[in-house]
C-alpha positions in Angstrom: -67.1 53.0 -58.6 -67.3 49.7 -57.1 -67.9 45.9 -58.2 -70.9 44.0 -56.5 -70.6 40.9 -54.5 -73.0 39.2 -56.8 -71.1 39.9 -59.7 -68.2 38.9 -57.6 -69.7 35.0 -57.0 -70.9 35.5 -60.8 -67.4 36.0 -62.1 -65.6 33.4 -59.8 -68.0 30.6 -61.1 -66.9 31.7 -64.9 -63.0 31.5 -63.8 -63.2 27.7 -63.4 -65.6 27.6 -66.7 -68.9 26.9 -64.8 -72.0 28.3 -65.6 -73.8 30.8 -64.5 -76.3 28.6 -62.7 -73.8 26.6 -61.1 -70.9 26.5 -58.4 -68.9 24.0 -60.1 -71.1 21.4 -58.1 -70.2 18.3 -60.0 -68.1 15.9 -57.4 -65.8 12.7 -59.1 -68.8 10.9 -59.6 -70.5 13.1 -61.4 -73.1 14.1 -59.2 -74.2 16.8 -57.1 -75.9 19.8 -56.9 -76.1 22.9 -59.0 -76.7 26.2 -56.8 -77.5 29.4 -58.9 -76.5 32.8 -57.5 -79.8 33.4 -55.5 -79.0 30.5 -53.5 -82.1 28.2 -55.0 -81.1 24.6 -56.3 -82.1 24.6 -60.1 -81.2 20.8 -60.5 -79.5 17.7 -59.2 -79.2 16.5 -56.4 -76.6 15.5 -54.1 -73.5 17.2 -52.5 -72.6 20.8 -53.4 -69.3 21.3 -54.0 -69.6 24.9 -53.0 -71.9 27.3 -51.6 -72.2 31.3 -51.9 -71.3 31.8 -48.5 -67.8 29.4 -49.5 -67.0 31.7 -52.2 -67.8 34.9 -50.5 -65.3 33.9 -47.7 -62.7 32.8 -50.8 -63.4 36.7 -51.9 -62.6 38.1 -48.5 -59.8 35.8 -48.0 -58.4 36.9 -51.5 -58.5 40.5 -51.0 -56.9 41.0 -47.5 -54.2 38.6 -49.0 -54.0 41.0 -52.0 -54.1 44.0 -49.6 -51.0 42.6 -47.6 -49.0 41.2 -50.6 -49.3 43.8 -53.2 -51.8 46.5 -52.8 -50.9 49.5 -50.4 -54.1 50.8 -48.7 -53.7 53.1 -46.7 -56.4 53.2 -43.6 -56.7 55.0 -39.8 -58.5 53.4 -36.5 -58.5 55.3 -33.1 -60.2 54.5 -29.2 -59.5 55.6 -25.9 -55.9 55.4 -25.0 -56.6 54.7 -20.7 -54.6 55.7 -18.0 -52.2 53.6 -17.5 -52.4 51.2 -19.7 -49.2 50.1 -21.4 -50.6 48.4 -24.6 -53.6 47.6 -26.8 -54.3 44.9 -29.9 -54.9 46.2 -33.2 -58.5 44.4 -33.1 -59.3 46.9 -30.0 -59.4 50.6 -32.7 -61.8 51.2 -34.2 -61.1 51.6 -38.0 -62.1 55.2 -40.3 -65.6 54.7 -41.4 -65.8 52.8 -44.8 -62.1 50.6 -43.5 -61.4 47.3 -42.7 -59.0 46.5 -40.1 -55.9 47.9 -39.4 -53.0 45.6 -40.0 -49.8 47.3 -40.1 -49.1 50.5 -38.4 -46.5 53.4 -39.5 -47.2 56.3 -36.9 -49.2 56.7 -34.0 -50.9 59.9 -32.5 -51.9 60.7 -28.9 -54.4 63.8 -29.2 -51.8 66.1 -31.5 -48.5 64.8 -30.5 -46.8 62.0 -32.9 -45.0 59.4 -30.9 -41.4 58.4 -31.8 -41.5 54.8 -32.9 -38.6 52.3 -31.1 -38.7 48.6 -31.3 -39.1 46.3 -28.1 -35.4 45.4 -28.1 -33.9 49.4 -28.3 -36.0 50.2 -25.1 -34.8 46.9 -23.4 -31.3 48.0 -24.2 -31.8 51.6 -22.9 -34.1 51.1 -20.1 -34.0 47.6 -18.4 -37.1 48.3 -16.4 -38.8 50.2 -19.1 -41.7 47.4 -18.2 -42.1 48.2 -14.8 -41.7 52.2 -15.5 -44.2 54.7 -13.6 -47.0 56.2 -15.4 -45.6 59.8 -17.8 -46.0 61.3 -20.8 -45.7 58.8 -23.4 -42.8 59.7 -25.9 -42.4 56.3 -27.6 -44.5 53.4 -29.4 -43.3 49.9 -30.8 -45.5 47.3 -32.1 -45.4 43.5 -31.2 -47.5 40.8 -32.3 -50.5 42.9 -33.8 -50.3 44.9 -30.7 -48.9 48.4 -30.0 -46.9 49.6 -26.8 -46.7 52.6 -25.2 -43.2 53.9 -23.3 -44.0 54.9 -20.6 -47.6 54.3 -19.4 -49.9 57.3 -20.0 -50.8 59.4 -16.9 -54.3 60.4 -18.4 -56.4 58.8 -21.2 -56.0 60.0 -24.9 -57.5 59.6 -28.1 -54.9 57.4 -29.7 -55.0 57.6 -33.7 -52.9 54.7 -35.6 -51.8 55.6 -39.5 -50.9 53.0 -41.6 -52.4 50.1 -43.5 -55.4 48.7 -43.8 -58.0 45.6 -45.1 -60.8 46.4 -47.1 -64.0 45.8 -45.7 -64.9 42.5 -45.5 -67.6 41.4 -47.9 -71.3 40.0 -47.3 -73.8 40.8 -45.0 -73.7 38.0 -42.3 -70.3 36.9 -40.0 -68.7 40.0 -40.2 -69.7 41.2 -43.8 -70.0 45.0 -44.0 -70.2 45.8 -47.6 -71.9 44.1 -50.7 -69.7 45.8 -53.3 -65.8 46.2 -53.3 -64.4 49.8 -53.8 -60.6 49.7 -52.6 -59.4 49.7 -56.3 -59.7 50.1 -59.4 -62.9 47.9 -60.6 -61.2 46.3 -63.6 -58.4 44.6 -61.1 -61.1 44.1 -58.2 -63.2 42.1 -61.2 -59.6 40.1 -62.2 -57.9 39.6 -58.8 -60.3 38.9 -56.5 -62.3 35.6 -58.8 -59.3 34.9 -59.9 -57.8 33.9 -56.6 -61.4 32.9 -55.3 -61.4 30.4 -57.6 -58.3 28.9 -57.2 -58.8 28.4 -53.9 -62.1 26.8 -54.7 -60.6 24.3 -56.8 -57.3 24.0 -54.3 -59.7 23.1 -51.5 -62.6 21.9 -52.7 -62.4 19.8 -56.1 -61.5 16.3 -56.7 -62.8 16.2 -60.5 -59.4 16.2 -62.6 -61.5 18.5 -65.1 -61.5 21.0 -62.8 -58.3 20.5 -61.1 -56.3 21.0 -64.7 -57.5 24.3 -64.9 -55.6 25.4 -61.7 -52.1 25.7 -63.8 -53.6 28.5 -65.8 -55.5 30.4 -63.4 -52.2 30.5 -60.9 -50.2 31.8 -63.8 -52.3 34.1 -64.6 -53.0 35.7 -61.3 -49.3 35.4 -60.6 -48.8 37.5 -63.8 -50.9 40.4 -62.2 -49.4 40.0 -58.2 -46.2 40.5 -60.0 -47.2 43.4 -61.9 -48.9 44.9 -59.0 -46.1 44.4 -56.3 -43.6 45.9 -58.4 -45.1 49.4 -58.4 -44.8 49.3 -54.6 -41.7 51.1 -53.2 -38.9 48.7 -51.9 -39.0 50.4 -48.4 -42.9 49.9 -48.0 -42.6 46.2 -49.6 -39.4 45.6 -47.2 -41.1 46.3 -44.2 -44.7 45.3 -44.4 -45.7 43.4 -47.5 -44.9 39.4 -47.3 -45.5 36.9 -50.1 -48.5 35.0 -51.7 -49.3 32.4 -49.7 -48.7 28.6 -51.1 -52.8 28.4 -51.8 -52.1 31.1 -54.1 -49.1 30.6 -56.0 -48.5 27.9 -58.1 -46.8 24.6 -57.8 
């Protein structure tokens, strides 16, 4: 199953109380715009508060939050490991069809052979020139900076296969939008989570009318409620060693 975009925008509106014909438009004056969810002005005039595109990014933004705070999807990307070549960015694989981006990574592959994963600091203890070291059979990987090394060099290209964790696909069609429904879990928490935390931001970065602003205490408590909920049923080791808290936009204050 899977929740659409547009009921998405439609549900995020409804979190801060706005209608469905409007993207909480009104400014302190009481003026402004009111956009409907096919992106034609109904009435008013003015500045928008918002637009579609705003809240679709606030939905993308939520999700890869939710996806690296309290929701473990799991994902694959692979390329072309060169000759070599001692390291490559997560951005450079290519992510599983139907994936977003890799983020976090707990095994790497080069054709069949599963590397043994060090950390930048054991191979400087055991090897001083392990950065200057000729070209062999690769035997070891560490990741630094959303980038993953090789020890040593490879001596022949491979396909290199990363296991781990990944974003969702991002939402929308335009700047990097793939998808117009989200999928990575269960609908009745993609329909909660993701207005939820779409709207808070909306009103965290956008509002200046007090009416709106008050609402912010009780849609922070109440997403915080379900991140809580959520995180818990994570094991410790996965939450220990990849997961990291809400950000402050998120959590209330």
């Amino acid at each position: 199953m899977s929740v659409t975009l547009n009921e998405l925008q439609i549900l995020t509106l409804r979190k801060v109380d706005e209608a469905y014909d409007s993207s909480a438009a009104e400014v302190a004056d009481g003026t402004g715009g009111i956009l409907s969810v096919d992106s034609s002005w109904v009435q008013g005039s003015g500045t928008s508060l918002t637009t579609l595109t705003t809240i679709t990014d606030y939905l993308n933004e939520v999700q890869n939050v939710w996806c690296q705070t309290a929701w473990m999807l799991e994902g694959t990307a692979s390329r072309t490991w060169g000759s070599g070549v001692e390291k490559y960015a997560l951005a450079d694989f290519t992510p599983t069809s139907g994936q977003g981006a890799m983020w976090a990574v707990e095994s790497l592959v080069l054709n069949t052979s599963t590397l043994i994963q060090t950390t930048k600091s054991d191979l400087q203890r055991e090897v001083r020139d392990f950065r200057t070291a000729a070209s062999g059979t690769s035997e070891y990987w560490y990741a630094e900076q959303e980038t993953v090394h090789l020890y040593p060099k490879t001596d022949t290209a491979y396909t290199a296969t990363l296991y781990g964790y990944s974003l969702p696909p991002m939402l929308g069609s335009g700047s990097g939008g793939t998808v117009t429904s989200a999928s990575f879990m269960r609908d009745d928490l993609i329909r909660k989570v993701l207005p939820l935390g779409a709207g808070i931001l909306l009103i965290r970065r956008k509002a200046t009318d007090p009416s709106l602003i008050g609402r912010l205490p009780d849609l922070t408590n109440e997403f915080q409620e379900v991140y809580l909920r959520e995180r818990s049923r994570l094991s410790e080791s996965v939450r220990r060693t990849f997961y990291t808290d809400l950000p402050s936009d998120l959590r209330g204050r």
